[in-house]
C-alpha positions as CSV (number, residue, x, y, z in Angstrom):
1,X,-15.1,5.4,-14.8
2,X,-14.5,1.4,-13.8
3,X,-14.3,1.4,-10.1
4,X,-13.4,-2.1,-8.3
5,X,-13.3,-3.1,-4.8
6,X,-10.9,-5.0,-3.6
7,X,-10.5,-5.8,0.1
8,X,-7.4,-6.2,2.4
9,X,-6.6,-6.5,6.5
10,X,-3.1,-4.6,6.0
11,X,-1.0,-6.3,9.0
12,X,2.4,-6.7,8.2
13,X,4.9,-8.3,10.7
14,X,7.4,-5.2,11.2
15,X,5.4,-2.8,9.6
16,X,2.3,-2.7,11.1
17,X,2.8,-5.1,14.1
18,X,0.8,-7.9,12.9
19,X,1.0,-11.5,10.9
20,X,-0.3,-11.2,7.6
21,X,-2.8,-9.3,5.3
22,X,-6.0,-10.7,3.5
23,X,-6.9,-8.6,0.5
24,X,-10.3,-10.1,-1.1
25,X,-10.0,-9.2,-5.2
26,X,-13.3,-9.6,-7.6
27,X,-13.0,-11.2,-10.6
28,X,-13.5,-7.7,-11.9
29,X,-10.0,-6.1,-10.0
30,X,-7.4,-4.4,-11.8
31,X,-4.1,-5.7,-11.9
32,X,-2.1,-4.8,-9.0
33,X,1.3,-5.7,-10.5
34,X,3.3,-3.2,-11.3
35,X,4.9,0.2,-9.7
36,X,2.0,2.9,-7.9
37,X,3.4,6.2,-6.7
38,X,1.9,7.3,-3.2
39,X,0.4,10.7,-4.1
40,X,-1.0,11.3,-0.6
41,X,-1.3,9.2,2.8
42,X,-3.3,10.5,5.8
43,X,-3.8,13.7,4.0
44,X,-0.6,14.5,3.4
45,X,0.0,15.2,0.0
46,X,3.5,13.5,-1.2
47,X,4.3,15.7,-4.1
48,X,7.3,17.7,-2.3
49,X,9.1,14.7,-0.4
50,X,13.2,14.5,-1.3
51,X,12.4,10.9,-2.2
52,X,8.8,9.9,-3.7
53,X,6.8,7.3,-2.0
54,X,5.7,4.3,-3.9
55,X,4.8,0.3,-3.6
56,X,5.8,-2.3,-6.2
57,X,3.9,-5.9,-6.8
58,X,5.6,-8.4,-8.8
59,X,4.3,-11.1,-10.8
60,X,6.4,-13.5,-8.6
61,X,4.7,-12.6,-5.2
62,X,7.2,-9.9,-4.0
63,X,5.9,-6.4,-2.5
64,X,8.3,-3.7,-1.9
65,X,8.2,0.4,-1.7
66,X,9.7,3.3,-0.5
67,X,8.1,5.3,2.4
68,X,9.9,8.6,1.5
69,X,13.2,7.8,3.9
70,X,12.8,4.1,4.4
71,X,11.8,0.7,2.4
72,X,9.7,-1.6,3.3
73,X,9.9,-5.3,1.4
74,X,8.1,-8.4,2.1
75,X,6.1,-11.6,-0.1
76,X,2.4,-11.4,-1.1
77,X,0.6,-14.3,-2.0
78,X,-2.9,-14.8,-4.1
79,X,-5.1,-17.7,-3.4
80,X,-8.6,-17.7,-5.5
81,X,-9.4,-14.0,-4.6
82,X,-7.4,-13.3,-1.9
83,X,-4.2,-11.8,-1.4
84,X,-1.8,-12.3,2.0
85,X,0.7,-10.0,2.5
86,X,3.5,-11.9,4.4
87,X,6.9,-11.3,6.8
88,X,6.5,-7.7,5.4
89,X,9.4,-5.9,6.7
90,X,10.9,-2.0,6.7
91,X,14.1,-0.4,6.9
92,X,14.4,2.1,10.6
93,X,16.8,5.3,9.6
94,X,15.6,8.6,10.6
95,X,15.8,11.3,7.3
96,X,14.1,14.4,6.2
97,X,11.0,13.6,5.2
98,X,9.8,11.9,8.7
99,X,6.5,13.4,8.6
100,X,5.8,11.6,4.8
101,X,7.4,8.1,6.5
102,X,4.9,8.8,9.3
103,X,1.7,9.4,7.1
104,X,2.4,6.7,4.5
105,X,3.8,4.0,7.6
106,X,0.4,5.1,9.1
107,X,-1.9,4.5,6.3
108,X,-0.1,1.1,5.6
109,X,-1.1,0.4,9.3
110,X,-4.8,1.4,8.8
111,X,-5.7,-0.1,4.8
112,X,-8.3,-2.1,5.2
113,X,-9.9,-2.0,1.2
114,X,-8.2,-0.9,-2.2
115,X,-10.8,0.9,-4.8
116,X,-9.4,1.2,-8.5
117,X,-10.4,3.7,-10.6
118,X,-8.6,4.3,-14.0
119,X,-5.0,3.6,-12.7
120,X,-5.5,5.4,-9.6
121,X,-5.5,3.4,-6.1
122,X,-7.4,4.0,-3.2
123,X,-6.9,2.5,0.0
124,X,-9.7,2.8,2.8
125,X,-9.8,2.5,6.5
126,X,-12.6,0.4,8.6
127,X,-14.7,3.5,8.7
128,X,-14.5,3.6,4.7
129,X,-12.0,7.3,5.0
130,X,-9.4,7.4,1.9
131,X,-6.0,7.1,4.1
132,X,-4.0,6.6,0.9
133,X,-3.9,7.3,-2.8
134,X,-1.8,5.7,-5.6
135,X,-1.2,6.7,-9.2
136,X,-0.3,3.8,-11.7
137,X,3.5,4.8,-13.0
């Protein structure tokens, strides 16, 4: 199995309540672009939400996703082997699935690495605990 770190201070503006986020990627990282379904955030598995989770890179520095009721949108930028997340934004409605907004918002909030293995993603808090996993679509 390849397995690659890559490290990140998930802080969005509206989001999370911060600035900006650093994620550090090794030469080694997969490719982040592209669409990841959110399979399960804070231990909540997302496979019976009306409206599946997921987060979208593009190519030309956007970020965007769907936290089961709301979207979030915002800019990421790479400079040598870092990544900023920037003026990340969400949606505020109120739906079904607030429990799935709740874990996947939370998880956002607490990222601080990404490992990929195969085309999964898993994102890490400070004390190393998978809050969020991601399946390539």
């Amino acid at each position: 199995m390849k397995k690659t770190m890559i490290s990140a201070f998930v802080a969005c503006t509206t989001l999370c309540g911060c600035n900006n986020a650093n994620t550090t990627v090794n030469e080694q990282s997969a490719n982040i672009v592209g669409e990841w379904s959110i399979v399960e955030a804070m231990g909540k598995s997302t496979d019976s939400t009306e409206t599946a989770p997921f987060i979208h890179f593009t190519d030309s520095g956007t970020v965007s996703g769907h936290a089961s009721v709301n979207t979030f949108f915002g800019q990421y930028t790479q400079s040598g082997d870092s990544i900023f997340l920037e003026q990340v934004g969400i949606t505020s409605m109120m739906g079904h699935d607030m429990d799935t907004e709740m874990a996947v918002t939370s998880a956002l909030a607490q990222w601080v690495t990404l490992e990929a293995e195969d085309s999964m993603l898993y994102a890490r808090d400070k004390d190393g605990q998978v809050v969020m996993t991601m399946k390539r679509n």
